[in-house]
C-alpha positions in Angstrom: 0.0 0.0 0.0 1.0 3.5 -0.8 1.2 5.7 2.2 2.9 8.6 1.9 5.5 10.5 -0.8 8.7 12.1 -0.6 9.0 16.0 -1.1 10.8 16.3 -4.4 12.9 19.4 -6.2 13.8 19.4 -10.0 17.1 20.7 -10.2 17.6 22.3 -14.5 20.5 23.4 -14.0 24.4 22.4 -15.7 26.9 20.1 -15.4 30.4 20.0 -13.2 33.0 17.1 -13.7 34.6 17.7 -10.7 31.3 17.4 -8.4 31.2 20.5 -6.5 28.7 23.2 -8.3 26.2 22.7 -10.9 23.7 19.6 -10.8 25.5 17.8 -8.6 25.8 20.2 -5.6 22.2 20.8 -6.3 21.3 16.7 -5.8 23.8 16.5 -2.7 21.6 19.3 -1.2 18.2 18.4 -2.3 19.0 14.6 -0.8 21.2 15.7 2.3 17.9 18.0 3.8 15.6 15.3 3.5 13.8 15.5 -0.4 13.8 13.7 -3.4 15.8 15.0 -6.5 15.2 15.0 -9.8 17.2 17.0 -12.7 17.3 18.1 -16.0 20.9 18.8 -18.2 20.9 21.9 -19.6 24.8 22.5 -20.5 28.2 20.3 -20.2 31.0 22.7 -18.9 33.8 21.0 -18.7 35.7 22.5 -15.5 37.6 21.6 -12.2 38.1 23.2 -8.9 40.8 25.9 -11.0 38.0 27.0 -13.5 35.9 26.3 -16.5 37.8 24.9 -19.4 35.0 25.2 -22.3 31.4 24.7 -22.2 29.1 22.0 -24.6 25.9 22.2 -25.4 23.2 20.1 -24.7 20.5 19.7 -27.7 17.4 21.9 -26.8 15.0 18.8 -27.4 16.8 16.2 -25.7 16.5 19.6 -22.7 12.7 19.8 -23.4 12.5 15.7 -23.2 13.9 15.5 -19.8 11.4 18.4 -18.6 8.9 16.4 -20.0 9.7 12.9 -18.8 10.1 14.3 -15.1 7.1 16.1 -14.7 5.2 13.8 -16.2 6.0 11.4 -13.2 7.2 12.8 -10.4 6.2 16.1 -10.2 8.3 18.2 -8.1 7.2 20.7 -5.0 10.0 23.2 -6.3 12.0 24.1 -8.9 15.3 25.0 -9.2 16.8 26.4 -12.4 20.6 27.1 -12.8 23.0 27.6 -15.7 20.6 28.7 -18.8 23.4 30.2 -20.9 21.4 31.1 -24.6 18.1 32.5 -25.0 16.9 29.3 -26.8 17.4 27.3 -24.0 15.3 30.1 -22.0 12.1 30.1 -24.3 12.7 26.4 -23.9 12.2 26.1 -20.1 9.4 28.3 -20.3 7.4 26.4 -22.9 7.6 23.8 -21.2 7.0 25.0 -17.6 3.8 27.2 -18.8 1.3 24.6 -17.9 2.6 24.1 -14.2 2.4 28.2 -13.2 1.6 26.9 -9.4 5.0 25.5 -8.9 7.2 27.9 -7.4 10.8 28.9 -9.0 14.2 29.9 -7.5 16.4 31.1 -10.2 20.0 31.1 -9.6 21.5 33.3 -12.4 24.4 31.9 -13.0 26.7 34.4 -14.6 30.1 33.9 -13.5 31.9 31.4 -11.9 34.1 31.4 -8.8 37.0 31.2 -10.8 36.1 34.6 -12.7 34.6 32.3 -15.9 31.9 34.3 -17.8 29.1 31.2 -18.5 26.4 33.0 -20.7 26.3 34.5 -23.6 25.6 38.4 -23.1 22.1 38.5 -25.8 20.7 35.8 -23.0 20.4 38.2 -20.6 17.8 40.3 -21.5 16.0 37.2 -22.6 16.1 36.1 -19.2 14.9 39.6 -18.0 12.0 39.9 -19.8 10.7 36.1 -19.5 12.1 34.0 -17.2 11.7 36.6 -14.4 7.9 37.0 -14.1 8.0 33.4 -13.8 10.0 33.4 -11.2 9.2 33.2 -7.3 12.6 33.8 -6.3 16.2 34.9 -8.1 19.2 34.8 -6.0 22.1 36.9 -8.0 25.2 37.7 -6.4 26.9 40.8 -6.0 28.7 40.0 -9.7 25.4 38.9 -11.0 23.5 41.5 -9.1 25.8 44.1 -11.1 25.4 42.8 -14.2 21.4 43.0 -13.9 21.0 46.2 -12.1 24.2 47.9 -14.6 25.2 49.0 -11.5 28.5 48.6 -9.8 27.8 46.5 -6.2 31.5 46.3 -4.2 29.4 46.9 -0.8 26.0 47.2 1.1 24.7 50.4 0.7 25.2 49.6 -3.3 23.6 46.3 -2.8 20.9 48.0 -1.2 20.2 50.3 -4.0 20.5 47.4 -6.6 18.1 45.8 -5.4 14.9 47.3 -6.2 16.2 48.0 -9.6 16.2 44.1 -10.2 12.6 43.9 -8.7 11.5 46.5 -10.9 12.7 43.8 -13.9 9.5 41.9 -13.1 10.2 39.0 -10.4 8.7 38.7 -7.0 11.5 38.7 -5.0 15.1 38.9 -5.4 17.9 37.8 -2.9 21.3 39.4 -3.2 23.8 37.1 -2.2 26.8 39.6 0.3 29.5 36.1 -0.2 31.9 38.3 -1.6 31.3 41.3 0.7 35.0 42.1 2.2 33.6 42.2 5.9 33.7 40.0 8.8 30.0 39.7 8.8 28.6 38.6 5.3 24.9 39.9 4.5 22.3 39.2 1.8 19.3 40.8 1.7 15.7 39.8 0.2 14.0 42.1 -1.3 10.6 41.8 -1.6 7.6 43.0 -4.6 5.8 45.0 -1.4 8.4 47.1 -0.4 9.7 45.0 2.4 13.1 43.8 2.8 14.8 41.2 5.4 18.6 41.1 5.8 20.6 37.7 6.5 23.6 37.9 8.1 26.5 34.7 8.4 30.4 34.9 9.9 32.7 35.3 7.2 34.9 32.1 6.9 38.2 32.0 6.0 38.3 29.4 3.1 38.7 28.5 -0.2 36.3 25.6 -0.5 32.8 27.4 -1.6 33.0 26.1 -4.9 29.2 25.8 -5.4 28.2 27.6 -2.6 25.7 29.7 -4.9 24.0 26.4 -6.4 23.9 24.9 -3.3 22.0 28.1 -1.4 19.6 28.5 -4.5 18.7 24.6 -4.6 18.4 24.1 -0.3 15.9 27.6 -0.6 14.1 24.9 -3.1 14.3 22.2 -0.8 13.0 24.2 1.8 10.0 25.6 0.2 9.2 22.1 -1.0 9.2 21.2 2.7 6.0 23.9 3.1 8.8 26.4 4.6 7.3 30.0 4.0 9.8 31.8 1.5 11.4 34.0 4.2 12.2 31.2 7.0 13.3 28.9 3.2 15.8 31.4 3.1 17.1 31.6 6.8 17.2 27.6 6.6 19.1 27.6 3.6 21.6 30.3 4.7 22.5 28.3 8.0 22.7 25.0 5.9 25.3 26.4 3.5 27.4 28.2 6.5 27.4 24.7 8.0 28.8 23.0 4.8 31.5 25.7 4.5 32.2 25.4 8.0 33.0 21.9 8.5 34.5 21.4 5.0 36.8 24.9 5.6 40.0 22.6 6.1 39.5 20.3 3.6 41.2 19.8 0.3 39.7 18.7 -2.9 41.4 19.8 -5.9 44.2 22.7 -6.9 41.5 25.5 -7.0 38.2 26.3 -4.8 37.2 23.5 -3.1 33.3 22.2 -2.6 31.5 22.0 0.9 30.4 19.4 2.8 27.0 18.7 1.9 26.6 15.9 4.0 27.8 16.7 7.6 24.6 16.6 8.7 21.9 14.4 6.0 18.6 14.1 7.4 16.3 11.0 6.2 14.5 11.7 3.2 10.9 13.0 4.5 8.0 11.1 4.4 4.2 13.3 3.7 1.2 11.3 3.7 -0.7 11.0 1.1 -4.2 12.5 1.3 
């Protein structure tokens, strides 16, 4: 007998050979807080923990298959997208998204990597702008990414906070600027919100290299948490303490020559069992 179901996140989001960002931090976080993940390929960058040595594409049918196959089975609670690098592959997701508008969205706009590595092409922007962001319940930018949107420079907090309300005014409900690369002892993001309100969350900086990934993994643990029935607010407060966890206990470890990925798992919880109605 069928008794209950696992809370599940799609992850459409890019690939990363050496395990630490992209799809796979996304499925090591979705899995380590307790949900079930599924996942879509959107892009095959082939990098390492130095950087991002080229980028292949994935075919936008066999992209619009996957979406299909998923969500025709186990539909998810969340969604999380990641790397969308070319405006096809954005009016691609959308298409096929359209007839699910109730599920919500966190968009991580992947821009840049740690290493520096631009990872979309610059037309793709606006794309994203105008269609993926009304879509969208949640974007999570950081301060590189922030700039980029806002055509603004962002090197502290008083320019994050006027950034942020000229990303809102781009059409999504709530955007989350990420302060990682803030160059204070206390790191704040702030979520800004389509009412006017804003909430700030605030972390101890850690002295480490290993956050390769720490952007995916925030963006996709936000998902998890939402999934989990987790207003967005208190989705976000979760997910910021989960990722300063990771960092924390993997700060002294070494995997790779470059930035390093956290440790997803040093604290898994069992995968959560809802009853069915």
């Amino acid at each position: 007998m069928i008794a209950f179901k696992y809370p599940s996140v799609l992850t459409i989001a890019g690939f990363d050979s050496s395990g630490g960002a992209g799809i796979q931090a996304d499925i090591k976080t979705i899995s380590s807080l307790g949900c079930y993940a599924t996942s879509v390929l959107t892009a095959l960058p082939v990098q390492n923990t130095t950087g991002v040595k080229s980028i292949y594409p994935i075919s936008l049918q066999a992209v619009r298959e996957q979406i299909d196959v998923v969500m025709e089975d186990i539909m998810p609670d969340a969604i999380k997208i990641g790397m969308v690098h070319t405006s096809e592959l954005v009016y691609t997701i959308i298409e096929a998204l359209k007839q699910y508008p109730d599920i919500p969205l966190i968009f991580d706009p992947v821009m840049v990597a740690t290493s520096g590595d631009y990872l979309i092409e610059p037309e793709t922007i606006a794309v994203i702008q105008n269609e993926l962001f009304p879509r969208c319940e949640l974007i999570t930018p950081n301060m590189d990414e922030a700039a980029i949107l806002s055509n603004t420079q962002i090197t502290n907090l008083r320019e994050i906070e006027d950034a942020g309300p000229l990303i809102l005014s781009q059409g999504c409900k709530n955007v989350l600027i990420k302060g990682g690369h803030l160059n204070t002892p206390k790191l704040t993001s702030i979520l800004f919100s389509k009412d006017g309100s804003k909430q700030r969350y605030e972390t101890t900086k850690i002295e480490t290299v290993n956050i390769h990934g720490s952007g995916c993994t925030l963006s996709s643990a936000i998902a998890s948490f939402v999934a989990r029935g987790f207003n967005l607010p208190s989705a976000i407060e979760h997910a910021q303490h989960y990722v300063f966890a990771s960092i924390l206990s993997g700060k002294d470890g070494r995997t790779g020559k470059g930035n390093g990925p956290l440790n997803h798992f040093h604290q898994p919880l069992k995968m959560i069992k809802n009853e069915l109605e």
